[in-house]
gemmi code that builds the backbone of each chain (N, CA, C; Angstrom):
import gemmi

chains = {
    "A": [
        ("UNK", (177.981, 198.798, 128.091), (176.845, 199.251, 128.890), (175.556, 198.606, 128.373)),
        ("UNK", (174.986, 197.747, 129.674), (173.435, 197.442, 128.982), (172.357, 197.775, 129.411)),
        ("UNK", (172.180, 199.604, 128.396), (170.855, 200.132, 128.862), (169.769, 199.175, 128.167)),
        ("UNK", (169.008, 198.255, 128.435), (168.145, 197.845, 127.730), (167.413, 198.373, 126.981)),
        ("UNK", (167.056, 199.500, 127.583), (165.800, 200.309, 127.112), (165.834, 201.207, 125.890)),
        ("UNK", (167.702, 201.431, 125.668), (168.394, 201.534, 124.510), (168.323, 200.839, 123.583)),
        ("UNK", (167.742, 199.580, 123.859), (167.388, 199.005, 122.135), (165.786, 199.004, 122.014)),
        ("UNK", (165.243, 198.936, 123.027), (163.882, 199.932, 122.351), (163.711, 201.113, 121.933)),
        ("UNK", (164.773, 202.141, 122.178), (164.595, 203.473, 121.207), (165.291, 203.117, 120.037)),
        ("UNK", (165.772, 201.993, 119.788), (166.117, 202.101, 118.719), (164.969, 201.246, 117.737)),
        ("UNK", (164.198, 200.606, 118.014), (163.289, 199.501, 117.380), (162.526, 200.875, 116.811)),
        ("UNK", (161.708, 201.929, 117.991), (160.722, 202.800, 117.825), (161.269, 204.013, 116.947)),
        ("UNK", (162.712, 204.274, 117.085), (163.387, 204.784, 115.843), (162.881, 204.503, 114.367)),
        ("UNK", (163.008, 202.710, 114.343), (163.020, 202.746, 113.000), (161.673, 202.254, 112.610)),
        ("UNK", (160.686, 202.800, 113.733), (159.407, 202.731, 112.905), (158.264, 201.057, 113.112)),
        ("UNK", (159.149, 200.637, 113.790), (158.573, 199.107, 114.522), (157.665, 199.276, 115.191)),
        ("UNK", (156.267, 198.995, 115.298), (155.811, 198.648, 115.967), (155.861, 197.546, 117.100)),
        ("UNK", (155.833, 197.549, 118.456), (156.048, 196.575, 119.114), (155.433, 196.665, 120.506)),
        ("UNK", (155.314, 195.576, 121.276), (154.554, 195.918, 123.161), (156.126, 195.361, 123.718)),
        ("UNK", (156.500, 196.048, 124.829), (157.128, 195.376, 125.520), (156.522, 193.897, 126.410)),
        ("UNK", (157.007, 193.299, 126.660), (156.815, 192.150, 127.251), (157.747, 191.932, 128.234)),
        ("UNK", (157.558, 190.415, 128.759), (158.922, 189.695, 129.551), (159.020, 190.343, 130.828)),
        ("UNK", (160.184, 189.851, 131.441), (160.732, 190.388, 132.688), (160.944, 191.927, 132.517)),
        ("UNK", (161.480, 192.611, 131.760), (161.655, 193.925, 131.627), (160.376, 194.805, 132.154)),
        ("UNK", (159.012, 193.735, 131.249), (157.973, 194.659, 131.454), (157.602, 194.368, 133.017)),
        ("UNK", (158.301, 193.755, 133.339), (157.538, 193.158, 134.915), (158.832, 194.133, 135.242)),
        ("UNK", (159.775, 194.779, 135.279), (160.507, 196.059, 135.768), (159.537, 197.301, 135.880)),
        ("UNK", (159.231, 197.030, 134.627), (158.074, 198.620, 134.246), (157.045, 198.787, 135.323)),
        ("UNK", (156.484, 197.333, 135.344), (155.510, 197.303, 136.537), (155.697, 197.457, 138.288)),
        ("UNK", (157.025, 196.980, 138.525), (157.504, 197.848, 139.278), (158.523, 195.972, 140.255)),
        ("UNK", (158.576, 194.977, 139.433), (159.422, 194.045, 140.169), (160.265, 194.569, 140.176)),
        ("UNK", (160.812, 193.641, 141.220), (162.708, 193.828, 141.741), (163.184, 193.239, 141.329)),
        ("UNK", (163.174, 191.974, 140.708), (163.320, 190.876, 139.664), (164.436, 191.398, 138.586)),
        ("UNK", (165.369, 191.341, 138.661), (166.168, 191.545, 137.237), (166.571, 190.452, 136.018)),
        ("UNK", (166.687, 190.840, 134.570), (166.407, 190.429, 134.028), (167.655, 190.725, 132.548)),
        ("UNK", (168.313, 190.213, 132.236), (169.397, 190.147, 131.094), (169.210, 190.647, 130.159)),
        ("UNK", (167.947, 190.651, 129.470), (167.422, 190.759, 128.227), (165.938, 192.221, 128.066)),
        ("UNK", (165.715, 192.309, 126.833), (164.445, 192.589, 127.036), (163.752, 191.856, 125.676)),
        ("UNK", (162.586, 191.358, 126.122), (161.350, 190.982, 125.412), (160.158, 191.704, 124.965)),
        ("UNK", (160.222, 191.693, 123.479), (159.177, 192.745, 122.611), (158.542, 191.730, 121.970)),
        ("UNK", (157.129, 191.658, 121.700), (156.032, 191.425, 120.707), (156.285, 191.932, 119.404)),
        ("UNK", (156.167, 191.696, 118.597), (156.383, 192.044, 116.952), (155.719, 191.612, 116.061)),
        ("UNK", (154.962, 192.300, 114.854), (154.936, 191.242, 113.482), (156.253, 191.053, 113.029)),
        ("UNK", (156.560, 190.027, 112.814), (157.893, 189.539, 112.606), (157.851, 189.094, 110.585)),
        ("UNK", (156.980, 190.451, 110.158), (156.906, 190.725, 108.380), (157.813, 190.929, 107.746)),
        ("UNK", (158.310, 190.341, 106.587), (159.348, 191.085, 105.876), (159.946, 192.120, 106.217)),
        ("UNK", (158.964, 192.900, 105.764), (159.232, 195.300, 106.257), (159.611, 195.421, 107.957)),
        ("UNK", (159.268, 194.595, 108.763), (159.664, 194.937, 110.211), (160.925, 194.425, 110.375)),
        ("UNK", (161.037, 192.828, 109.945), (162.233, 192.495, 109.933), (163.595, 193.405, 108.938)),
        ("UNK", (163.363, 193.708, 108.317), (164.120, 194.748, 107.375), (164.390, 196.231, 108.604)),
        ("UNK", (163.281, 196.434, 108.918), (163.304, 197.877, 109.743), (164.291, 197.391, 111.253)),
        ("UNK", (163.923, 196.258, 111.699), (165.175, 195.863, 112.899), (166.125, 195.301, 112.718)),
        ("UNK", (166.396, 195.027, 111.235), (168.133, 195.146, 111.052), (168.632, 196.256, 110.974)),
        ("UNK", (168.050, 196.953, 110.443), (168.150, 198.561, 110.516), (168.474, 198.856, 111.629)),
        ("UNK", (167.774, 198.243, 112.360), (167.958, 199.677, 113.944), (168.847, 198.834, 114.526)),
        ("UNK", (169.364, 197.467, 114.392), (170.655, 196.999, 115.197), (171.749, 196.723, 114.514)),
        ("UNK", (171.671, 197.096, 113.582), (173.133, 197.070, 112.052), (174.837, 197.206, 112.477)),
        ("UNK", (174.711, 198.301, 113.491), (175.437, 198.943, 114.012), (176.498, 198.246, 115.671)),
        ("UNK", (175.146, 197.594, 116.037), (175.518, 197.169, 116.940), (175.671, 195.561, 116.673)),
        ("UNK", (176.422, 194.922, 115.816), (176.845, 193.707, 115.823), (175.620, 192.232, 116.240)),
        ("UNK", (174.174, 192.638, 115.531), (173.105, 191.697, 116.258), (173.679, 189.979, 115.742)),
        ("UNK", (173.432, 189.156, 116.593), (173.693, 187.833, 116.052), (172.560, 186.773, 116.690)),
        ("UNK", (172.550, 185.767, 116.252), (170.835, 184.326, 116.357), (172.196, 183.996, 118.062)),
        ("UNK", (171.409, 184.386, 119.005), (172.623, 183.769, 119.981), (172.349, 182.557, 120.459)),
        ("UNK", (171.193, 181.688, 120.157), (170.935, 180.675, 120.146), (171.688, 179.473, 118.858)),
        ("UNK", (172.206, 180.072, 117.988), (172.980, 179.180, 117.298), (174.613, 179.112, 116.938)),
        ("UNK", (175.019, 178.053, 117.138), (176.218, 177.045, 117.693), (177.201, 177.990, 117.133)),
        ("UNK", (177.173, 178.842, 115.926), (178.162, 179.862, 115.560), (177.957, 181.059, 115.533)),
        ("UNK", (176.724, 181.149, 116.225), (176.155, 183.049, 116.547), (176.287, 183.869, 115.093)),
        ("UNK", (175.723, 183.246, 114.224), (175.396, 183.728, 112.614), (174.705, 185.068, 112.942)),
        ("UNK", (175.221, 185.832, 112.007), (174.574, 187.151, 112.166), (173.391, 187.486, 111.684)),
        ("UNK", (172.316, 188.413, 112.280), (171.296, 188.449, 112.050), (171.191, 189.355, 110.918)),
        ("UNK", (172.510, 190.153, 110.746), (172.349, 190.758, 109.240), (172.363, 189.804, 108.166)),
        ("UNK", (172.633, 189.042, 107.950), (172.982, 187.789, 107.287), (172.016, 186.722, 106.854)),
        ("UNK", (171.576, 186.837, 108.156), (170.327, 185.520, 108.333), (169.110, 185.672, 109.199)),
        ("UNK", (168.059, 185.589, 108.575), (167.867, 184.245, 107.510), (167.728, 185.199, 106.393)),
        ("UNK", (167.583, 184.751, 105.240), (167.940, 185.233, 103.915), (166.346, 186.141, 103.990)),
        ("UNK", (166.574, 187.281, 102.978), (165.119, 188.098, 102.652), (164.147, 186.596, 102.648)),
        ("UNK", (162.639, 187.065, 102.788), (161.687, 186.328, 102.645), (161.097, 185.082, 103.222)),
        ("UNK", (162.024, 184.835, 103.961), (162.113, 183.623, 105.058), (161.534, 183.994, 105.954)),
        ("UNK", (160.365, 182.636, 106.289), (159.766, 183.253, 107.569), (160.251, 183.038, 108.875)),
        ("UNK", (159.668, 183.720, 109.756), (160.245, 184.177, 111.170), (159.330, 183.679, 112.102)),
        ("UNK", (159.435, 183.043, 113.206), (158.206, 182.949, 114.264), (159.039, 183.986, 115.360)),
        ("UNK", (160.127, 183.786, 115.706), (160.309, 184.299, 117.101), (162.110, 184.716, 116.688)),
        ("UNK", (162.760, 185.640, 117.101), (164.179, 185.985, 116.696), (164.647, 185.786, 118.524)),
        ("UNK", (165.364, 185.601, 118.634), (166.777, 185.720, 120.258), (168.071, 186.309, 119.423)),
        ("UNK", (168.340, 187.425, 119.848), (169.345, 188.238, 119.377), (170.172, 188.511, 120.713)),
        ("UNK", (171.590, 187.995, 119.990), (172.597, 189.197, 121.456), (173.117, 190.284, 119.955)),
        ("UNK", (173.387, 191.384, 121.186), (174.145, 192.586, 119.973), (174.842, 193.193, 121.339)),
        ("UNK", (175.501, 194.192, 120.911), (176.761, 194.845, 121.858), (176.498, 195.453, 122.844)),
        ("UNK", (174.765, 195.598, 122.825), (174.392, 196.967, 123.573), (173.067, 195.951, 124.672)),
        ("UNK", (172.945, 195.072, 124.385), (172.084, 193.481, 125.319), (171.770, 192.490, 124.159)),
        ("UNK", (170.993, 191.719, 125.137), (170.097, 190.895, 124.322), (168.660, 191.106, 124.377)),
        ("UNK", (168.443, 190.682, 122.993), (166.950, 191.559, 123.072), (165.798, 190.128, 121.991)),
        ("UNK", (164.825, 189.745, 122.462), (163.958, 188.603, 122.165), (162.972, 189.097, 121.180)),
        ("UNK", (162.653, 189.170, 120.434), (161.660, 189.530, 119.480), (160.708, 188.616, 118.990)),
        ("UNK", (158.961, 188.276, 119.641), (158.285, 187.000, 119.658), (157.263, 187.813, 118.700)),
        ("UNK", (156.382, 186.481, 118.004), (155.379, 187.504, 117.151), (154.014, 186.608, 117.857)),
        ("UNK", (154.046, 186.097, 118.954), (153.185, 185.780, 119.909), (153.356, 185.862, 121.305)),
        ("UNK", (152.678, 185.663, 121.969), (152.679, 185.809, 123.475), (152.154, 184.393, 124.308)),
        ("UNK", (152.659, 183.517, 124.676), (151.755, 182.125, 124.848), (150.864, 182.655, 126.179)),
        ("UNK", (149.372, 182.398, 125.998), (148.212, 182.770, 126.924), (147.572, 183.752, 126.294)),
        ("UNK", (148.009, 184.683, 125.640), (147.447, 185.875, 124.760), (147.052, 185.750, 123.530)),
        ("UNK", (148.171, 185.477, 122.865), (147.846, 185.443, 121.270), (148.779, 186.045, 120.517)),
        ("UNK", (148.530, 186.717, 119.515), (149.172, 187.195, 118.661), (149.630, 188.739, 118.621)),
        ("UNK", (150.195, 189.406, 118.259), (150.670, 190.855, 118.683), (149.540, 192.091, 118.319)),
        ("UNK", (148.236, 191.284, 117.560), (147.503, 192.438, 117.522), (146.423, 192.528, 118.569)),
        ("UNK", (146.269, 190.680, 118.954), (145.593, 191.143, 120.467), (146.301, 191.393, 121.382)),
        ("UNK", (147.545, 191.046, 121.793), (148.350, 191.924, 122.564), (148.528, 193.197, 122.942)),
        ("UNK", (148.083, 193.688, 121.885), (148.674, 195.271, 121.378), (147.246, 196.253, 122.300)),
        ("UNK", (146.105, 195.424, 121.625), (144.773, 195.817, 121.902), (144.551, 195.619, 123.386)),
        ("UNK", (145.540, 195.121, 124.458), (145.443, 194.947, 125.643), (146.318, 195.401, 126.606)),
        ("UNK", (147.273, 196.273, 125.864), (148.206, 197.069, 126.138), (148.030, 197.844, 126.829)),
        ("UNK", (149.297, 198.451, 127.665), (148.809, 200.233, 128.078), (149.903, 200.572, 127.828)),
        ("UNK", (149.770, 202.487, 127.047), (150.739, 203.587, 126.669), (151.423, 204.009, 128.130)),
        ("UNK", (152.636, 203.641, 128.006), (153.367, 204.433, 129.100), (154.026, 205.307, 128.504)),
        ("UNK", (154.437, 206.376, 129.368), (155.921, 207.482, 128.865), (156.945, 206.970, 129.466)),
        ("UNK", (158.301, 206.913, 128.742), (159.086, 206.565, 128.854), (159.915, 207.592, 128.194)),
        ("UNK", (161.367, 208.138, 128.552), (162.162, 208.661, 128.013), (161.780, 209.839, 126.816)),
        ("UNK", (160.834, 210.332, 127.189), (160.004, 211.378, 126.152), (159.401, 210.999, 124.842)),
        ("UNK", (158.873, 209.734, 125.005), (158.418, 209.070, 124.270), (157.103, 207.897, 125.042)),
        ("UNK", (156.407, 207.436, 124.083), (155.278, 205.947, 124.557), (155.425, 205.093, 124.359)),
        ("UNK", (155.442, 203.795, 125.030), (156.072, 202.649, 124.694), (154.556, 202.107, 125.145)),
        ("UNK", (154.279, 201.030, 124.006), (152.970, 199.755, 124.456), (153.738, 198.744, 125.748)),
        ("UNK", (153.113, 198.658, 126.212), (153.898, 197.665, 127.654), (152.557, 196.977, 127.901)),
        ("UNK", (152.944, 195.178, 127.996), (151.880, 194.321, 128.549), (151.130, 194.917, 129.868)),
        ("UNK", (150.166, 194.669, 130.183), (149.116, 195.093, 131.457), (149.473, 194.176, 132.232)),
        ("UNK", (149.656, 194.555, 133.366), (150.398, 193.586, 134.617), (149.307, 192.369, 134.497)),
        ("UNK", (148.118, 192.634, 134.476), (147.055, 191.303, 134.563), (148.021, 190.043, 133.053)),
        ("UNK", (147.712, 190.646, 131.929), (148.471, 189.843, 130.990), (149.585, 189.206, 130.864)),
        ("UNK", (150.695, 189.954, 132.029), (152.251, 189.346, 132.123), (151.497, 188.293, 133.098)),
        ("UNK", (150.530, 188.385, 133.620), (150.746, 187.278, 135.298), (149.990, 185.996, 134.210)),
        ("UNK", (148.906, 186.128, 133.256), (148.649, 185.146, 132.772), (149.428, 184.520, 131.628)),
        ("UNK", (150.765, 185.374, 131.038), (151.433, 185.025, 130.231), (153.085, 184.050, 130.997)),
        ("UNK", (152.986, 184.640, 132.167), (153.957, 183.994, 133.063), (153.542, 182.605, 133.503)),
        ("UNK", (152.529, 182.694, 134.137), (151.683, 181.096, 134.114), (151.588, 180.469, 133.357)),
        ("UNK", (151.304, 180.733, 132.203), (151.005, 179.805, 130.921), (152.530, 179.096, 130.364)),
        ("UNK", (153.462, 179.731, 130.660), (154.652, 179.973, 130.357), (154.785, 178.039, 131.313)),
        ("UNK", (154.937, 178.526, 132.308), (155.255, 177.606, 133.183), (156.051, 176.981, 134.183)),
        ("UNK", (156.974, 177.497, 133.806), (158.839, 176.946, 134.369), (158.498, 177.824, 135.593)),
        ("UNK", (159.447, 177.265, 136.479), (159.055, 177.440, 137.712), (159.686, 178.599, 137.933)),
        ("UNK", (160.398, 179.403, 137.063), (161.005, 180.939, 137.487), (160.009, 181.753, 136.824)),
        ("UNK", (159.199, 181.161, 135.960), (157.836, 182.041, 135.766), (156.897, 182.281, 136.758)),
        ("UNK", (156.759, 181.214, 136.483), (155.657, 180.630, 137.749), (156.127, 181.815, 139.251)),
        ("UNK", (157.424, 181.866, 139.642), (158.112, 182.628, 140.384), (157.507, 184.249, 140.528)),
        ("UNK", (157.863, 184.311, 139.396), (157.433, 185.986, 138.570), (156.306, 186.216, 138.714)),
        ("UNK", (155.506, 185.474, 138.289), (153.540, 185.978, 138.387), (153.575, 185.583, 139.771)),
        ("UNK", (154.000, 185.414, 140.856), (153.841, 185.446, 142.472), (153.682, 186.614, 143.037)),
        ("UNK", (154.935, 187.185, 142.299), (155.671, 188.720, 142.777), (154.631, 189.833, 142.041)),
        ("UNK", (154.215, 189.152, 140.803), (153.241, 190.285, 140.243), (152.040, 189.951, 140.346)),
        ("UNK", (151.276, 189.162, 140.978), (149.954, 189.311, 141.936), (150.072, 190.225, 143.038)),
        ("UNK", (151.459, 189.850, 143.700), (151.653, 191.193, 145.095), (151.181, 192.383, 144.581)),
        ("UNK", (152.242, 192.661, 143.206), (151.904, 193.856, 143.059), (150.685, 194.782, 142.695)),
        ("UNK", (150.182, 193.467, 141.728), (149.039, 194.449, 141.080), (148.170, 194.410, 142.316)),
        ("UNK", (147.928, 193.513, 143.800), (147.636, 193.456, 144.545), (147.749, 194.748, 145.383)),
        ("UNK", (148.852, 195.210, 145.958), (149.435, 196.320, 146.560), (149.008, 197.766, 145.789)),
        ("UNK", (149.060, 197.889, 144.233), (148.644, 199.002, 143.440), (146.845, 199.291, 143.867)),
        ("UNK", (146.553, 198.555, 144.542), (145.394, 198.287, 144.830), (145.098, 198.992, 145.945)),
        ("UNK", (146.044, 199.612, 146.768), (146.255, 199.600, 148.632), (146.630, 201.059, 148.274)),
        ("UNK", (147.246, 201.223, 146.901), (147.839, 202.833, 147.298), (147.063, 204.004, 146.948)),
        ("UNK", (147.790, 205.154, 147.820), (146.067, 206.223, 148.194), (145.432, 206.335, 147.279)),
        ("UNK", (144.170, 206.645, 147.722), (143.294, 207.073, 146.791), (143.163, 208.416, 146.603)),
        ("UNK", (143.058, 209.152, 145.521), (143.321, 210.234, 144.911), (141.838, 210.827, 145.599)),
    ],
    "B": [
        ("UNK", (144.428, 210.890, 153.730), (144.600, 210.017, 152.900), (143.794, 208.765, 153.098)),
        ("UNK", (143.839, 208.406, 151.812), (142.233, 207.497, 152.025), (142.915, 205.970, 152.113)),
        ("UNK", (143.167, 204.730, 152.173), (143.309, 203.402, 151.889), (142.163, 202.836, 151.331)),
        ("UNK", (142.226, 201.964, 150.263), (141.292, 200.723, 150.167), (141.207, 199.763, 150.871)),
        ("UNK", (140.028, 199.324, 151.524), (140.089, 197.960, 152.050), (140.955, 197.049, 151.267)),
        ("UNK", (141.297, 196.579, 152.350), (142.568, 195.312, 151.944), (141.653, 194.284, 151.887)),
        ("UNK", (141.089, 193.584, 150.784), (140.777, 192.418, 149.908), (141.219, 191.014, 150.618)),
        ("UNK", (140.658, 190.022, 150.983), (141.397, 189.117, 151.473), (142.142, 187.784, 149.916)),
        ("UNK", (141.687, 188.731, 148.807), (142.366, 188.128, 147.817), (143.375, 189.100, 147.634)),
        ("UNK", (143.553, 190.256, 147.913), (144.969, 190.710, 148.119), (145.839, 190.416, 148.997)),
        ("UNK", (145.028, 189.892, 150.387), (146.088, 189.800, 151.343), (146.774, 188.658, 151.153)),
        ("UNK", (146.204, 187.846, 150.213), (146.364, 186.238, 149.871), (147.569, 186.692, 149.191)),
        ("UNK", (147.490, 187.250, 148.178), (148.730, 187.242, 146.705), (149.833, 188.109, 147.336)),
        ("UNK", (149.798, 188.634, 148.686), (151.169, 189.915, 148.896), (151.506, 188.914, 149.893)),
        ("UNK", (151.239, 187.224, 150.442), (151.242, 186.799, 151.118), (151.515, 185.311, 150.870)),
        ("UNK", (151.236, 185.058, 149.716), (151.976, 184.234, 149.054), (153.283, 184.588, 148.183)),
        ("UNK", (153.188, 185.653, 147.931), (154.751, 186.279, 147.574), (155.661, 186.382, 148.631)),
        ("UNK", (155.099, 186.776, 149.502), (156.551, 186.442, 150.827), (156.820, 185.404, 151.283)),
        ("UNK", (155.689, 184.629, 150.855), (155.974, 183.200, 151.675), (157.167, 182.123, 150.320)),
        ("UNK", (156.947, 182.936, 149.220), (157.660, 182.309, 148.371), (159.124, 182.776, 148.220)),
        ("UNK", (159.063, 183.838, 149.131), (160.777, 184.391, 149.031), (160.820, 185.918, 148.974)),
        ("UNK", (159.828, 186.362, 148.554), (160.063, 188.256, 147.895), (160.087, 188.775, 148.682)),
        ("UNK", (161.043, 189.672, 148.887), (161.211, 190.842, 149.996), (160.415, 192.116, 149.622)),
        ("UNK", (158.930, 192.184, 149.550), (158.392, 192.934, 149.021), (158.367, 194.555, 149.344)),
        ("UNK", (159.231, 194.840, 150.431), (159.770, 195.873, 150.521), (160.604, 196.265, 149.187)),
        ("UNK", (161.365, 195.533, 148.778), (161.770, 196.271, 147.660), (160.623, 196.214, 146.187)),
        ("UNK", (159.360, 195.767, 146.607), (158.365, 195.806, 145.727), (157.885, 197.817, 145.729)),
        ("UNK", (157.938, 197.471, 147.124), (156.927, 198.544, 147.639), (158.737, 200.080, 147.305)),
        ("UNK", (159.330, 200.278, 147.415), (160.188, 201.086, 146.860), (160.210, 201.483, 145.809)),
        ("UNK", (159.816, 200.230, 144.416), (159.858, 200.226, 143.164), (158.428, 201.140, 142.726)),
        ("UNK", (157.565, 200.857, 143.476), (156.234, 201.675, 143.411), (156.251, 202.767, 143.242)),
        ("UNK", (157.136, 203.160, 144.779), (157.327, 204.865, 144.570), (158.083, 205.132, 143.665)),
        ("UNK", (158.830, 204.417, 142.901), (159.686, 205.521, 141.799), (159.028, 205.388, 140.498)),
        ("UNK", (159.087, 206.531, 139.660), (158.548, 206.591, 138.373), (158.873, 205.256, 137.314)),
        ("UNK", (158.255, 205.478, 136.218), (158.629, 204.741, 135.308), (160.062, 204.442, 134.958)),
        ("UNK", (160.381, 205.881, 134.564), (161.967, 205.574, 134.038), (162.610, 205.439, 134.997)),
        ("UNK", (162.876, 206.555, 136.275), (163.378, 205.636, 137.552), (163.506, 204.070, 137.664)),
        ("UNK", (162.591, 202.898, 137.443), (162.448, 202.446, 137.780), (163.506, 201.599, 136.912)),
        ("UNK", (163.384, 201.543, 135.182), (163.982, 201.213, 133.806), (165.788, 201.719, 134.557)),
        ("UNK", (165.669, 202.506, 134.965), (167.364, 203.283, 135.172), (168.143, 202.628, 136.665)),
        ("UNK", (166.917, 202.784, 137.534), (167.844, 201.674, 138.573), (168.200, 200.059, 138.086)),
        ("UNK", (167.342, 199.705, 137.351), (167.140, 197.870, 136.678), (168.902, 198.097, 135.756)),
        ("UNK", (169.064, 198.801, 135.341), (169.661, 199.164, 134.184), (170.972, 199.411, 135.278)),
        ("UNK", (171.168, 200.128, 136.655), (172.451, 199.890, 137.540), (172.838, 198.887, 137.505)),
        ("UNK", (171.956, 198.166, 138.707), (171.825, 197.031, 139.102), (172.298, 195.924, 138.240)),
        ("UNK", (172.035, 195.696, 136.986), (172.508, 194.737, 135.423), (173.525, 194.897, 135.284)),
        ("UNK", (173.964, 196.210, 135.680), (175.687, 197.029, 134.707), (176.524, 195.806, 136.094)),
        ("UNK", (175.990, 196.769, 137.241), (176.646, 196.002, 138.375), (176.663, 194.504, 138.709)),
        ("UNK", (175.602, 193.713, 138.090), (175.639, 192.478, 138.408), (176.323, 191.143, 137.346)),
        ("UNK", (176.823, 192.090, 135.798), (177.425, 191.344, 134.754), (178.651, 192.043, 134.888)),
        ("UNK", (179.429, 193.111, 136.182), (180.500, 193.193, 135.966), (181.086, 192.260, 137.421)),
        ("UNK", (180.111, 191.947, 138.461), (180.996, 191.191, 139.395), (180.252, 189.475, 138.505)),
        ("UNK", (179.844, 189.190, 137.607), (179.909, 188.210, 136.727), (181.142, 187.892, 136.406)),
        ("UNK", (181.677, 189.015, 135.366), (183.124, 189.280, 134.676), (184.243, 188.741, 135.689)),
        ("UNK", (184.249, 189.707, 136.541), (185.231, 189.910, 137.645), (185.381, 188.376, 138.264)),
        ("UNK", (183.908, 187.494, 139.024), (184.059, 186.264, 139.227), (184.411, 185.251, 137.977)),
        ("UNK", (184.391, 185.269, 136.679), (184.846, 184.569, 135.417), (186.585, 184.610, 135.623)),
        ("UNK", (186.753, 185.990, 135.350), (188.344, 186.296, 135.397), (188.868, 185.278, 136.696)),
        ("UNK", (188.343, 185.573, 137.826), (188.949, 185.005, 138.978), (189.241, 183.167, 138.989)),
        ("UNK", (188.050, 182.497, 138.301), (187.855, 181.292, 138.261), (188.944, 181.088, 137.293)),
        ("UNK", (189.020, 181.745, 135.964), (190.155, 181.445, 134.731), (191.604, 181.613, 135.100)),
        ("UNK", (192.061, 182.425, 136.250), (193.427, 182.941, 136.599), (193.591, 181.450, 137.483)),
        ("UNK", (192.610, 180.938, 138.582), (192.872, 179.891, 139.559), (192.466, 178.545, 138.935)),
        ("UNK", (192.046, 178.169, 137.926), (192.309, 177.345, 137.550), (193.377, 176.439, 137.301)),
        ("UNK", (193.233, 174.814, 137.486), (194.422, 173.844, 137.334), (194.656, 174.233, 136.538)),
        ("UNK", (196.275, 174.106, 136.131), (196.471, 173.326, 134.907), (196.758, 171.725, 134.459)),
        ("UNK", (196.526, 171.945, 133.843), (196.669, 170.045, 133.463), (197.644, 169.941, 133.041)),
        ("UNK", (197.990, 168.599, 134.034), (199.508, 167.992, 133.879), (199.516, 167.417, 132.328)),
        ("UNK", (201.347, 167.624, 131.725), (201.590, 166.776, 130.291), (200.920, 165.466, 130.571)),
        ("UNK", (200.523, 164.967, 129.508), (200.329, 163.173, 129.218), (201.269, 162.874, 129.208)),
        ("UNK", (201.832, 161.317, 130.168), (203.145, 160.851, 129.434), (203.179, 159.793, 128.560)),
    ],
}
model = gemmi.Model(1)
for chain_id, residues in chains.items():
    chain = gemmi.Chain(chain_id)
    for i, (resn, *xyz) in enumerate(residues, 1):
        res = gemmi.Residue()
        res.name, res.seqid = resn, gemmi.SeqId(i, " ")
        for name, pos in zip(("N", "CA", "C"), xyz):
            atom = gemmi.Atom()
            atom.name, atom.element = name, gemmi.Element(name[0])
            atom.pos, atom.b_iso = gemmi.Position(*pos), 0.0
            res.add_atom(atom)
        chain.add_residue(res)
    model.add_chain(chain)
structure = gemmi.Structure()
structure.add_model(model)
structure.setup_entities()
């Protein structure tokens, strides 16, 4: 089963700070767009990286970008630095970036965020304005795709009643 | 119930999304449902779309040639 959203209670379990991002967050926002994975913002520090082996230990995480899917319990060794992790584990795949290209880094990210409720809990989730300039910047033409659909929307959020 | 004027830079972007393919009816569905609603249908839809994945894999691996011995 791939609840996605199941490996974000588990990140916020173990104490991670993180924003959702990616296609997922363009779910949150309300695309029809589906999407394999989910994409989180991170400091990708020693202590965080330690805290999200933690929270995917269980579930078999591995680098699924490399030729023998080395495990992420494994690798890269303590102290090694990190720019960006691509993990598959049993339960999805889940992207862990410690930037956002068009934004910056996860603390201005963070600072541009909005608190949603989710599952009796708050999750940081990119601001639809930030996914459409992080999708553009991005470039590939299934991005490019994506910030189409989320101009409609934040367009349309625009149209609905007024309170 | 009140509407906002419709923006002709909104009408532009809900209008270049259809013209690019989006059936923004299912935009406008996704609206009305809540947050997690929204996380829980995405989350069907995935279950359902990596098991007729599976199902088309299996099918391609069963009908596959086999390759004749070398002589």
């Amino acid at each position: 089963m791939h609840n996605l959203h199941q490996l974000l209670n588990r990140l916020a379990d173990a104490g991670v700070d993180f924003v959702v991002v990616g296609g997922f967050a363009g779910v949150i926002h309300g695309s029809a767009l589906v999407t394999q994975d989910v994409d989180v913002c991170a400091v990708l520090s020693a202590e965080n990286v330690e805290k999200i082996r933690g929270a995917l230990a269980d579930i078999n995480p591995v680098h699924r970008q490399t030729h023998r899917l080395l495990s992420f319990l494994e690798h890269p060794a303590p102290g090694q630095a990190l720019v960006n992790l691509y993990l598959k584990t049993d339960r999805g795949v889940i992207d862990i970036l410690s930037s956002i290209l068009g934004i910056g880094d996860y603390e201005r990210l963070r600072q541009r965020a909005i608190s949603l409720p989710l599952f009796g809990r708050t999750f940081a989730v990119i601001s639809i304005e930030d996914l459409i300039v992080a999708k553009e910047a991005v470039g590939r033409e299934k991005d490019l795709l994506a910030a189409k659909e989320l101009r409609a929307i934040a367009a349309k959020r625009n149209l609905r009643p007024a309170d | 119930m009140i509407l906002r004027r419709m923006e002709p830079q909104t009408e532009s972007a809900v209008e270049v999304a259809r013209q690019a393919g989006f059936d923004l009816s299912l935009v406008d569905l996704n609206l009305a449902l809540s947050y997690e609603e929204r996380v829980l249908q995405h989350a069907a839809v995935l279950e359902f779309a990596l098991e007729l994945a599976a199902a088309g894999a299996a099918f391609y691996a069963q009908s596959a040639p086999v390759a004749e011995p070398t002589r």
